[in-house]
PDB file of N, CA, C and O in Angstrom, chain B, residues numbered from 101:
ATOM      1  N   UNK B 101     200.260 178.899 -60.523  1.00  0.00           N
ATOM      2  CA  UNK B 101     198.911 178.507 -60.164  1.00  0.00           C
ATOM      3  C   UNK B 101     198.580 179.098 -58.793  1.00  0.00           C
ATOM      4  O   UNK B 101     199.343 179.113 -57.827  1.00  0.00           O
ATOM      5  N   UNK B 102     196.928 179.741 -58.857  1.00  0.00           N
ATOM      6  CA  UNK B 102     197.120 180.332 -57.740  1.00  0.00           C
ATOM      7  C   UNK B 102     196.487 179.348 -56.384  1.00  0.00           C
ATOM      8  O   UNK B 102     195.760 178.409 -56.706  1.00  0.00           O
ATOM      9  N   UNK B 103     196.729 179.542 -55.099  1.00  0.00           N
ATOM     10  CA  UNK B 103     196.713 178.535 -53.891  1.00  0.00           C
ATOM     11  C   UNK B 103     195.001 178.749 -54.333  1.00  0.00           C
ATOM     12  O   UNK B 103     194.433 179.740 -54.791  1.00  0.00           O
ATOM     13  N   UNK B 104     194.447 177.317 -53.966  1.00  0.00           N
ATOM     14  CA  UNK B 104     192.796 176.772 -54.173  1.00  0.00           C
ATOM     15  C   UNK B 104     192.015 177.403 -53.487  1.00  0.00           C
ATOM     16  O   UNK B 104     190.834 177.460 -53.830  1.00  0.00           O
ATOM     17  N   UNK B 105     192.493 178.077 -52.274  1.00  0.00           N
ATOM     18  CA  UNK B 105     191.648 178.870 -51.577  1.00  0.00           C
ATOM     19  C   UNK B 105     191.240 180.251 -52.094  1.00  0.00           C
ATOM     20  O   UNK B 105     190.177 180.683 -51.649  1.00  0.00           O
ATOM     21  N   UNK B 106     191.733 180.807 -52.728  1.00  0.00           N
ATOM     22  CA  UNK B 106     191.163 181.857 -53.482  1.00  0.00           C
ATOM     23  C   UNK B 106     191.419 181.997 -54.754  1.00  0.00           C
ATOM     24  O   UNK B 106     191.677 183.050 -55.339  1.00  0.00           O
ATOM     25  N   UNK B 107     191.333 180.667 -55.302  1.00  0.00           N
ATOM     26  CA  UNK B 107     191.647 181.010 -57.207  1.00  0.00           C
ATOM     27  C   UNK B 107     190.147 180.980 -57.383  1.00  0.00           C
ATOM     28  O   UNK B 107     189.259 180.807 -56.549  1.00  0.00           O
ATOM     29  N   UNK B 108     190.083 181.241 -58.974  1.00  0.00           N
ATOM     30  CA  UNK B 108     188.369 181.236 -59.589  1.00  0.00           C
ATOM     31  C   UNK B 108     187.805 180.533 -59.102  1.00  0.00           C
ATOM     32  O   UNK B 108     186.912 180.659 -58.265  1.00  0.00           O
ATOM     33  N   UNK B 109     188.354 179.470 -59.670  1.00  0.00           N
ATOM     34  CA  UNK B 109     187.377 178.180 -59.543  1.00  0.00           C
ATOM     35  C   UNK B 109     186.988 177.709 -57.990  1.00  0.00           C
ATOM     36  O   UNK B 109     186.064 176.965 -57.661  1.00  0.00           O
ATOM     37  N   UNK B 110     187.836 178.277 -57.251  1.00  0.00           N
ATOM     38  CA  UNK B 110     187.078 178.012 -55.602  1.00  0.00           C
ATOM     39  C   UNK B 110     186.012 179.206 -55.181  1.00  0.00           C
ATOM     40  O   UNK B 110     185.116 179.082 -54.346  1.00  0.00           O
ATOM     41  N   UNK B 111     186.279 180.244 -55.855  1.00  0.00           N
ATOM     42  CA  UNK B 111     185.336 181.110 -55.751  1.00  0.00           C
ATOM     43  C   UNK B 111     184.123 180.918 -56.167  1.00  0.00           C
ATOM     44  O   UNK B 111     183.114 181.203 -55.522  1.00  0.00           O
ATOM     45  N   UNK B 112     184.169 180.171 -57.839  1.00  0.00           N
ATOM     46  CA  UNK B 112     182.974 179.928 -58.351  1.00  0.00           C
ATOM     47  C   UNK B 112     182.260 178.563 -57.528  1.00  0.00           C
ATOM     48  O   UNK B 112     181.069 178.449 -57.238  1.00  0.00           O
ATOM     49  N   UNK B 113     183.315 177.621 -57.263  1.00  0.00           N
ATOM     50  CA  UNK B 113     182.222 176.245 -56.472  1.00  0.00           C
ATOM     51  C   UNK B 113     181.208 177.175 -55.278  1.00  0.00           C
ATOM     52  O   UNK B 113     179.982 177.077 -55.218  1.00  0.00           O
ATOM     53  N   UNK B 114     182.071 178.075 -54.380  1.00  0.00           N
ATOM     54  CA  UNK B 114     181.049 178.806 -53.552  1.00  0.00           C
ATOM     55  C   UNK B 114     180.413 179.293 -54.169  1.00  0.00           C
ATOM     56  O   UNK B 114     179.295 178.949 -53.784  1.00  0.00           O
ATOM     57  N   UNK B 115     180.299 180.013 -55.055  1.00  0.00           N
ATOM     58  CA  UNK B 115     179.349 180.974 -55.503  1.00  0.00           C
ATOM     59  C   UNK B 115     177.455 180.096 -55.337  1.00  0.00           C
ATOM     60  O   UNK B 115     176.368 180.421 -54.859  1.00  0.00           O
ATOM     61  N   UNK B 116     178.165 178.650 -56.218  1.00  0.00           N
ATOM     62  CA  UNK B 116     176.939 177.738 -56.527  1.00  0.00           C
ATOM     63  C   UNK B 116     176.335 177.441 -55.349  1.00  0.00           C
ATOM     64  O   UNK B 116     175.122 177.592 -55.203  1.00  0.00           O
ATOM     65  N   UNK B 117     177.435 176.815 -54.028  1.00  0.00           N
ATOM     66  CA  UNK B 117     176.846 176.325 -52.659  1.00  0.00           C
ATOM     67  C   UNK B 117     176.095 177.189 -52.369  1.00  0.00           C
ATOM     68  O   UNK B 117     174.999 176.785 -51.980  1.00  0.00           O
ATOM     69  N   UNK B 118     176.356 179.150 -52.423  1.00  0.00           N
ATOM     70  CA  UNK B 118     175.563 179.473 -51.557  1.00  0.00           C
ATOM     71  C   UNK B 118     174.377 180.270 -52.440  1.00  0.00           C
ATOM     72  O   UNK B 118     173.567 181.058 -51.953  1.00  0.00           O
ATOM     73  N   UNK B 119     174.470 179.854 -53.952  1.00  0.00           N
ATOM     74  CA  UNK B 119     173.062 180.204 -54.638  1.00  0.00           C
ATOM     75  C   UNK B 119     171.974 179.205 -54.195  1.00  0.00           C
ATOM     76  O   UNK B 119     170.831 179.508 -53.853  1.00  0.00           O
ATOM     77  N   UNK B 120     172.717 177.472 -54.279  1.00  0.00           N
ATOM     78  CA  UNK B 120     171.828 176.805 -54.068  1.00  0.00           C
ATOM     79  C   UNK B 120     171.518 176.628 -52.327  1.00  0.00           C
ATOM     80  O   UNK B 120     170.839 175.784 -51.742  1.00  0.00           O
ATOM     81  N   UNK B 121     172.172 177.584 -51.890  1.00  0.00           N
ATOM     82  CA  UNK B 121     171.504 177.368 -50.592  1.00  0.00           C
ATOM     83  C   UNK B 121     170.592 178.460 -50.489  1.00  0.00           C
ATOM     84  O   UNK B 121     169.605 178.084 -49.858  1.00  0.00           O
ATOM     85  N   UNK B 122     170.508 179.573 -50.818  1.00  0.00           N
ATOM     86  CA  UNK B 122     169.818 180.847 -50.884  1.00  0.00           C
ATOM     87  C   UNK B 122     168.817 180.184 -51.487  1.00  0.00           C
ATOM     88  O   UNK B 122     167.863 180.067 -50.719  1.00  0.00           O
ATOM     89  N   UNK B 123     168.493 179.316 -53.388  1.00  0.00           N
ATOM     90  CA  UNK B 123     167.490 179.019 -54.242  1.00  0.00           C
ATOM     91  C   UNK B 123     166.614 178.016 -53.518  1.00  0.00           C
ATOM     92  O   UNK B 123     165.464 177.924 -53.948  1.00  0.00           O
ATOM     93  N   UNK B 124     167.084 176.961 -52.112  1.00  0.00           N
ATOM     94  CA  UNK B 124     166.475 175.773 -51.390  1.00  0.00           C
ATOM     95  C   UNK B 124     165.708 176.793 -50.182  1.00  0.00           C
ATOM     96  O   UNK B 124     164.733 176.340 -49.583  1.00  0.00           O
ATOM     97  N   UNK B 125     166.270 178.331 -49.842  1.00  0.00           N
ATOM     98  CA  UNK B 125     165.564 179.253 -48.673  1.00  0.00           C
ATOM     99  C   UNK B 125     165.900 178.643 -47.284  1.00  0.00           C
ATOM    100  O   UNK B 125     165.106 178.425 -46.369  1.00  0.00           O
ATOM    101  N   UNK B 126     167.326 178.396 -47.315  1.00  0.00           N
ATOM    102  CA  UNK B 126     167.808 177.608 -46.309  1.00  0.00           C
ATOM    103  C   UNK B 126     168.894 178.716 -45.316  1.00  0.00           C
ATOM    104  O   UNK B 126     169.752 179.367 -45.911  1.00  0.00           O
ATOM    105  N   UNK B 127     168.780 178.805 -44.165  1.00  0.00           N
ATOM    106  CA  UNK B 127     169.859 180.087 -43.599  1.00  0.00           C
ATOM    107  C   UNK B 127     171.157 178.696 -43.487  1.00  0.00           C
ATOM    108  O   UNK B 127     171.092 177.469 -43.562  1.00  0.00           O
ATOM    109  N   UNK B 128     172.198 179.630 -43.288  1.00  0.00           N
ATOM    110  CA  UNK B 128     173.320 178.825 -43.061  1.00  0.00           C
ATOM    111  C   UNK B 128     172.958 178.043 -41.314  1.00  0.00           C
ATOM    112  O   UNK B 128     173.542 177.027 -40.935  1.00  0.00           O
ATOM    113  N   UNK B 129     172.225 178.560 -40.727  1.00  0.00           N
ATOM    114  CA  UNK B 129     172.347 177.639 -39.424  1.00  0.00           C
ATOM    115  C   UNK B 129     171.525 176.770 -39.473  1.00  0.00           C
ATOM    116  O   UNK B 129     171.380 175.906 -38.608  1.00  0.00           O
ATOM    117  N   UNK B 130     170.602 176.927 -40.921  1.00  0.00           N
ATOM    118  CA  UNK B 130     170.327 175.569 -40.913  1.00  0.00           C
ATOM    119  C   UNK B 130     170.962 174.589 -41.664  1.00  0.00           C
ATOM    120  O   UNK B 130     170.873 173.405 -41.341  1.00  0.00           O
ATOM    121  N   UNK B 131     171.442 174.869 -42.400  1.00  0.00           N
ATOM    122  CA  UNK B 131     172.676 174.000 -42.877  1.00  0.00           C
ATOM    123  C   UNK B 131     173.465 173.471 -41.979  1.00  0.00           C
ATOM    124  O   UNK B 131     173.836 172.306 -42.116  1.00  0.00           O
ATOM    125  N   UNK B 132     173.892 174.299 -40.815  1.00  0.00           N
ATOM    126  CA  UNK B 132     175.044 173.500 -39.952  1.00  0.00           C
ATOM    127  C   UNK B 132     174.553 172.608 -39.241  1.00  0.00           C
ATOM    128  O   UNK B 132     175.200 171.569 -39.112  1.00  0.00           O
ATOM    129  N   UNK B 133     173.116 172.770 -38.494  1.00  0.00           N
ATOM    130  CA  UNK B 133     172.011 171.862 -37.944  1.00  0.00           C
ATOM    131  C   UNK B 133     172.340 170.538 -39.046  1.00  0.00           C
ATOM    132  O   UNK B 133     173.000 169.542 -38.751  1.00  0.00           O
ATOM    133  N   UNK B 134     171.864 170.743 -40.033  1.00  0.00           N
ATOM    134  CA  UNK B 134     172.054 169.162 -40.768  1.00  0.00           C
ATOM    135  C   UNK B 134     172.884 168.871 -40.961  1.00  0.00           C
ATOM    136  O   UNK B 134     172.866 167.816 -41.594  1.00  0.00           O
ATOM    137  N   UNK B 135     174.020 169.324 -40.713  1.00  0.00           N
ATOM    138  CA  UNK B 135     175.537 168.929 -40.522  1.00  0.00           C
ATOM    139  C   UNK B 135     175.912 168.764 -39.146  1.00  0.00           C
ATOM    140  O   UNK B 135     176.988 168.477 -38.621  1.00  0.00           O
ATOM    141  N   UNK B 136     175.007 168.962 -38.781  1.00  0.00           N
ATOM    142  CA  UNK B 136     175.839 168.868 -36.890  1.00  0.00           C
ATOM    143  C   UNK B 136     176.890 169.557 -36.699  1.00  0.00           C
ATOM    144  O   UNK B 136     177.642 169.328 -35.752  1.00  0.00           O
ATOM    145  N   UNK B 137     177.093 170.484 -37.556  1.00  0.00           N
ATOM    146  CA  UNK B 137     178.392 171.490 -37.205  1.00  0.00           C
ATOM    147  C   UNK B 137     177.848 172.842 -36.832  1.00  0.00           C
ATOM    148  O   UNK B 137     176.661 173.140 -36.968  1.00  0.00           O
ATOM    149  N   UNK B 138     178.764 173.639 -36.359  1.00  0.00           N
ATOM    150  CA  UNK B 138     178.264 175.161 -35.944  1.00  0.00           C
ATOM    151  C   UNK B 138     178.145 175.954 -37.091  1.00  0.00           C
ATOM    152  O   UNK B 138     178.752 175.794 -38.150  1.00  0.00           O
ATOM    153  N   UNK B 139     177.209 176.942 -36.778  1.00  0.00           N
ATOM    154  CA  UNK B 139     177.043 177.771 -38.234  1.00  0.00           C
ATOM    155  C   UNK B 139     178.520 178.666 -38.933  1.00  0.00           C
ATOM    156  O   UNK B 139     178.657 179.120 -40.069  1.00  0.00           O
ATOM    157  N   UNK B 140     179.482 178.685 -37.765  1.00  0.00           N
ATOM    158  CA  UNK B 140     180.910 179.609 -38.213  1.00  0.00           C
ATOM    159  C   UNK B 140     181.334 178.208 -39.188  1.00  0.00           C
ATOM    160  O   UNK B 140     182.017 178.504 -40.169  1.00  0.00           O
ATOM    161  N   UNK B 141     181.055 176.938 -39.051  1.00  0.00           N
ATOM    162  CA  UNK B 141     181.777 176.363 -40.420  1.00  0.00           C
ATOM    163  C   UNK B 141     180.492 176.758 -41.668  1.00  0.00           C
ATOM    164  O   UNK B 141     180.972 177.140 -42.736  1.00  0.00           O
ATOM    165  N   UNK B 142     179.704 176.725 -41.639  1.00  0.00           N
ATOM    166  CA  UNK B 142     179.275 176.845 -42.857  1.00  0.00           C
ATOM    167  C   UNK B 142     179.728 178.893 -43.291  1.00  0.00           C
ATOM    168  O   UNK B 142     180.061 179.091 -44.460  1.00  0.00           O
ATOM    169  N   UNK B 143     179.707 179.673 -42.698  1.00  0.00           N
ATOM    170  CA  UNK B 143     179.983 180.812 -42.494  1.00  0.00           C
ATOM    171  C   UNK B 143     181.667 180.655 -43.568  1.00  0.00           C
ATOM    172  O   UNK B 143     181.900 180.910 -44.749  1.00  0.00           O
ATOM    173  N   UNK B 144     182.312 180.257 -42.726  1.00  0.00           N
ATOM    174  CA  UNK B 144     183.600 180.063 -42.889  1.00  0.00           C
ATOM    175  C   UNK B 144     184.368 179.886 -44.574  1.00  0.00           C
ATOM    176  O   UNK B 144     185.317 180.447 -45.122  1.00  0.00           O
ATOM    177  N   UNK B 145     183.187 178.584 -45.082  1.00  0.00           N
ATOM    178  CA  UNK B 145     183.500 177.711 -46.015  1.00  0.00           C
ATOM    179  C   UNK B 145     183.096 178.720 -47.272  1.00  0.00           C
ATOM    180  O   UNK B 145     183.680 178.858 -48.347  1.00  0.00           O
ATOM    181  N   UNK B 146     181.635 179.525 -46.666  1.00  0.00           N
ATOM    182  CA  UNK B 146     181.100 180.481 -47.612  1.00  0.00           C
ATOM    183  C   UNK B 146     181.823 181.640 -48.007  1.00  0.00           C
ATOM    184  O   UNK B 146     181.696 182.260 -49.063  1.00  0.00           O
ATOM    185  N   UNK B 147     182.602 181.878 -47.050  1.00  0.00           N
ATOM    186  CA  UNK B 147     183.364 182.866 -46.749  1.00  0.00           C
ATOM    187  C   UNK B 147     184.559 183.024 -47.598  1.00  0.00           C
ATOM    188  O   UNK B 147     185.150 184.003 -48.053  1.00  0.00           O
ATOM    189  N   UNK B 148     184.738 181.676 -47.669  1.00  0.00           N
ATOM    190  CA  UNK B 148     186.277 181.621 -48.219  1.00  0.00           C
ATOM    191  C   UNK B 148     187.371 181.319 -47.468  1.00  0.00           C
ATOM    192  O   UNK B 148     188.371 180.818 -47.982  1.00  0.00           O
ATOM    193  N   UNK B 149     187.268 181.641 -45.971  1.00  0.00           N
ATOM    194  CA  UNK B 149     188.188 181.701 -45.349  1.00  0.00           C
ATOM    195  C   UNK B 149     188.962 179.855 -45.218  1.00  0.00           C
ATOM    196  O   UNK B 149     190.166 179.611 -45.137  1.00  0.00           O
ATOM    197  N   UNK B 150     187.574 178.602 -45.240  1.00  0.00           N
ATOM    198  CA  UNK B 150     188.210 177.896 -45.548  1.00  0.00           C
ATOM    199  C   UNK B 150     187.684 176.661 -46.457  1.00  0.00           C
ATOM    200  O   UNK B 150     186.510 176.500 -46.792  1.00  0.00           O
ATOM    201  N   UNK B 151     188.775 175.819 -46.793  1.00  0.00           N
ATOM    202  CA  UNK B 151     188.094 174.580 -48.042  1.00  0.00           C
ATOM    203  C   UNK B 151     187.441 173.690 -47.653  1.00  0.00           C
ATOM    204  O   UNK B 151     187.850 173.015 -46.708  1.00  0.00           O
ATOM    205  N   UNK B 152     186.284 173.434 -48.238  1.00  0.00           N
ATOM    206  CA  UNK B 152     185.766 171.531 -47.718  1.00  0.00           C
ATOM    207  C   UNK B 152     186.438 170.424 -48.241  1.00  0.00           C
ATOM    208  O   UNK B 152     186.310 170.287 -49.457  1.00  0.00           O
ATOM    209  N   UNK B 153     187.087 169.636 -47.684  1.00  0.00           N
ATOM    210  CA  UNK B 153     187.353 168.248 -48.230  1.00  0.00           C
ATOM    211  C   UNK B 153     186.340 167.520 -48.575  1.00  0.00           C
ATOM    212  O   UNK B 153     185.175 167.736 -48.241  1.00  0.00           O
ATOM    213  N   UNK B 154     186.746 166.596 -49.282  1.00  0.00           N
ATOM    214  CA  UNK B 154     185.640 165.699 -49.886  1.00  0.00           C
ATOM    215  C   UNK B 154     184.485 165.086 -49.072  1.00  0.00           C
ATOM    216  O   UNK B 154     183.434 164.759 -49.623  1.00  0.00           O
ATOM    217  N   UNK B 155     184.616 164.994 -48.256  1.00  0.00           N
ATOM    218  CA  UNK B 155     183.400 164.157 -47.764  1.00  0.00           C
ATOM    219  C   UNK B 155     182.530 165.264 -46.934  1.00  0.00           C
ATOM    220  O   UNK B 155     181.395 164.960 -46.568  1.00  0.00           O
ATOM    221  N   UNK B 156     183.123 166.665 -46.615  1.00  0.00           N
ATOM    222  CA  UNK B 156     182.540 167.427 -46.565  1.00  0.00           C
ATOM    223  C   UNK B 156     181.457 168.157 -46.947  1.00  0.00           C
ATOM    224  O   UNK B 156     180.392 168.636 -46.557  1.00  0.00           O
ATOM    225  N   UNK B 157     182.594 167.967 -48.394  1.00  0.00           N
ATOM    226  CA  UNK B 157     181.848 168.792 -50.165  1.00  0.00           C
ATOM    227  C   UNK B 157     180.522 167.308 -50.250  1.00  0.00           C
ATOM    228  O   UNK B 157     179.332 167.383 -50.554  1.00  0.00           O
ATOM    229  N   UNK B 158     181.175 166.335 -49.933  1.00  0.00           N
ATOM    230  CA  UNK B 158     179.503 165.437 -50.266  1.00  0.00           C
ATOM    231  C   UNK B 158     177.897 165.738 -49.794  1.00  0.00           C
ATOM    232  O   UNK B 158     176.829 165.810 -50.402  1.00  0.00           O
ATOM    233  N   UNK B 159     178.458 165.920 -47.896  1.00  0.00           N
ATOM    234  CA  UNK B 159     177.616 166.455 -46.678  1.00  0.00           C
ATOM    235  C   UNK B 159     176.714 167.316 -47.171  1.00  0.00           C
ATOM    236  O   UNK B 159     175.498 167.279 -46.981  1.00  0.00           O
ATOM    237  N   UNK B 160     177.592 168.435 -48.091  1.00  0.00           N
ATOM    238  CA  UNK B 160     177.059 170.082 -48.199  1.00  0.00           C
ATOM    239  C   UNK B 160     176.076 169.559 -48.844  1.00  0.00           C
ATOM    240  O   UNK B 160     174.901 169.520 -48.478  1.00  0.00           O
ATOM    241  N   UNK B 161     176.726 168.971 -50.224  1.00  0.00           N
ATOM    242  CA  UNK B 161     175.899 168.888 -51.166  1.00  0.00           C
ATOM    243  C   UNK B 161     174.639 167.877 -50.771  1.00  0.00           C
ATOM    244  O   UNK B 161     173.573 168.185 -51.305  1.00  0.00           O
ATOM    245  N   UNK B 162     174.623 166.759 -49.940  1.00  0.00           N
ATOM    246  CA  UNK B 162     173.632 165.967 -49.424  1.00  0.00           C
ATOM    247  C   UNK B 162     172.637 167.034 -48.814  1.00  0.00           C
ATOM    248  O   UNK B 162     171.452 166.716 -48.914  1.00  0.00           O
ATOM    249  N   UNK B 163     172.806 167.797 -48.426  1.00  0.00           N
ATOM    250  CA  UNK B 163     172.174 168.688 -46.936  1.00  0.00           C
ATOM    251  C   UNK B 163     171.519 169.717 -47.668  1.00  0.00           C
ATOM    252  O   UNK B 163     170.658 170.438 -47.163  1.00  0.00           O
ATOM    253  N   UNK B 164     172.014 169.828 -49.180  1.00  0.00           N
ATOM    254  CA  UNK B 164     171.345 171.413 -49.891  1.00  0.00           C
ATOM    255  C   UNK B 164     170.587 170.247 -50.255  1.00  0.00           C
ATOM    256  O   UNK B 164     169.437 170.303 -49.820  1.00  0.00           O
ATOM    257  N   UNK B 165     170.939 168.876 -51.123  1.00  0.00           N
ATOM    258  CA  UNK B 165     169.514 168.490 -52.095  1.00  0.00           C
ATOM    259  C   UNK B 165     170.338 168.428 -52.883  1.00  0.00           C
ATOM    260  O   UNK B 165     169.853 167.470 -53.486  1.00  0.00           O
ATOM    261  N   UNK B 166     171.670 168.759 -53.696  1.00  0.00           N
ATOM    262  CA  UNK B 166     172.073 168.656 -55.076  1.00  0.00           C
ATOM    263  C   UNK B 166     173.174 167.764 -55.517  1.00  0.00           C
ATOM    264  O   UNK B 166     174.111 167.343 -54.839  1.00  0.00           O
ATOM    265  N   UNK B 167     172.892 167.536 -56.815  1.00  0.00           N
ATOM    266  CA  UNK B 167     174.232 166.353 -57.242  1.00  0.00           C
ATOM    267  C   UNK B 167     175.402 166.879 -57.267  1.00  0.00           C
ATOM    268  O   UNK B 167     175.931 167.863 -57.784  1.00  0.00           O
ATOM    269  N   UNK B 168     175.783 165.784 -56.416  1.00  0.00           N
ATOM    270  CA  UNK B 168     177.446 166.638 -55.869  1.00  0.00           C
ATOM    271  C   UNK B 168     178.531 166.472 -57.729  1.00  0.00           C
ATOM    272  O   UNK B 168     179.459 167.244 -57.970  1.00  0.00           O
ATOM    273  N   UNK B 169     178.107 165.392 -58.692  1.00  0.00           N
ATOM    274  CA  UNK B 169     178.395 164.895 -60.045  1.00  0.00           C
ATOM    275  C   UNK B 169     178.091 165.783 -60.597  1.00  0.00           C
ATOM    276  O   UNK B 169     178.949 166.217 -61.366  1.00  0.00           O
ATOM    277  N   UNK B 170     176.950 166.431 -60.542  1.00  0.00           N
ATOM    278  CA  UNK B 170     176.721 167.389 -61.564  1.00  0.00           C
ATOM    279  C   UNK B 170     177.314 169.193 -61.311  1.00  0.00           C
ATOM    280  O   UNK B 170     177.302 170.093 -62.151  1.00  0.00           O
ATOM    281  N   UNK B 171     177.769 169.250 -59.937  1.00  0.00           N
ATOM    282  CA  UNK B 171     178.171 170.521 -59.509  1.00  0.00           C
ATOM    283  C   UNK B 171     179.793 170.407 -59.783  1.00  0.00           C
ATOM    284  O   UNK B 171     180.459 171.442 -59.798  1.00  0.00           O
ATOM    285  N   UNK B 172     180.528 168.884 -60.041  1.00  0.00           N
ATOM    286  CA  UNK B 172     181.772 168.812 -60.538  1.00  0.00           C
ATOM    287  C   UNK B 172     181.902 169.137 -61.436  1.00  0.00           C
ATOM    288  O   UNK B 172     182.528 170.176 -61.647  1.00  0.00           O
ATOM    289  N   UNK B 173     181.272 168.263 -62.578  1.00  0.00           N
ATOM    290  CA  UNK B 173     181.017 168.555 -63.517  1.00  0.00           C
ATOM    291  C   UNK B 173     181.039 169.681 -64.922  1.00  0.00           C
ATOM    292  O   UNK B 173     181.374 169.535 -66.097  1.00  0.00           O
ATOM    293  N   UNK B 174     180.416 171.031 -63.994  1.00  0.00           N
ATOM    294  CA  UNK B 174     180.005 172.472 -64.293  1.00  0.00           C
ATOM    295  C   UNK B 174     181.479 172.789 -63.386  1.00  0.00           C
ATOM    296  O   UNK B 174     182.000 173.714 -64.009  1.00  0.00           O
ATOM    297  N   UNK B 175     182.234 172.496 -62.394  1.00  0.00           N
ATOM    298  CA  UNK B 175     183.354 172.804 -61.843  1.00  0.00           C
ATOM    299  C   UNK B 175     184.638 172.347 -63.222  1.00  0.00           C
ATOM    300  O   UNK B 175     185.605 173.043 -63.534  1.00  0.00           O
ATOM    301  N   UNK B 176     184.307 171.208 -63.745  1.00  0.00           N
ATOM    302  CA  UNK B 176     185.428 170.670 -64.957  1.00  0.00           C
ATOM    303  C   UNK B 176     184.992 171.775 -66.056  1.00  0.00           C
ATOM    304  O   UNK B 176     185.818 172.673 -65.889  1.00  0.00           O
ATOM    305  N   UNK B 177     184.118 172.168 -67.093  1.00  0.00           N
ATOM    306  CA  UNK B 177     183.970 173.142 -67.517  1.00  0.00           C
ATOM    307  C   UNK B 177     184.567 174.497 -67.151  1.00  0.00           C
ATOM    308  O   UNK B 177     185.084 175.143 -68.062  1.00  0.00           O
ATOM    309  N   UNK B 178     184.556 174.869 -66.231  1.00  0.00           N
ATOM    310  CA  UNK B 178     184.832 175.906 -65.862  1.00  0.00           C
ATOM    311  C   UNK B 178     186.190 176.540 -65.083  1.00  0.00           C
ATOM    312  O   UNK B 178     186.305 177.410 -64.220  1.00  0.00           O
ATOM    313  N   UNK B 179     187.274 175.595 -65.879  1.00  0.00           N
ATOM    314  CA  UNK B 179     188.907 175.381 -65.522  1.00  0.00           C
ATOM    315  C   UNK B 179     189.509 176.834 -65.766  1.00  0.00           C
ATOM    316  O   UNK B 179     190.394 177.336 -65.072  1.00  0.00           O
ATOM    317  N   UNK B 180     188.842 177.478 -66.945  1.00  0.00           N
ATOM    318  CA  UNK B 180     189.480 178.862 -67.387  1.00  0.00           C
ATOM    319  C   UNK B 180     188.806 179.817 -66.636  1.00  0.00           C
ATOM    320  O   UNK B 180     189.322 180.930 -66.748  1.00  0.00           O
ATOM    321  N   UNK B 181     187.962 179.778 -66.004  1.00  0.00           N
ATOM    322  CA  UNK B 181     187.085 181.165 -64.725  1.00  0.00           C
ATOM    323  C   UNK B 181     188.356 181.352 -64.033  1.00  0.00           C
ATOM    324  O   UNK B 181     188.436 182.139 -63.091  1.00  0.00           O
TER     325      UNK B 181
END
């Protein structure tokens, strides 16, 4: 199994964060603004370079607008990517 940081399926959860952040017309510094974090973490996370933990992955998803249930969800489907 490959390490979570760069198997499919971590590739594909980013893929979604940063469609639905691109589809909301949101720059990443404004994302970090509603996170109160600096834009190198949202940079970072997009990047790959690193993972969100859960309450992170909630934040993101609070801060884009989307169901963090329904982006699992399409993440459980998508075990073989």
């Amino acid at each position: 199994m490959p390490k979570s940081l760069r198997s499919a399926r971590q590739r594909r959860l980013l893929e979604w964060l940063i469609a639905a952040r691109k589809t909301k017309g949101v720059t990443q510094s404004q994302v970090a603004e509603m996170l109160g974090r600096p834009q190198s973490f949202v940079a970072k996370y997009e990047g790959g370079e690193r993972r969100l933990d859960v309450i992170e992955f909630l934040d993101v998803t609070e801060a884009l607008d989307i169901d963090p249930c329904e982006l699992l969800a399409q993440m459980g489907h998508s075990r073989d990517l």
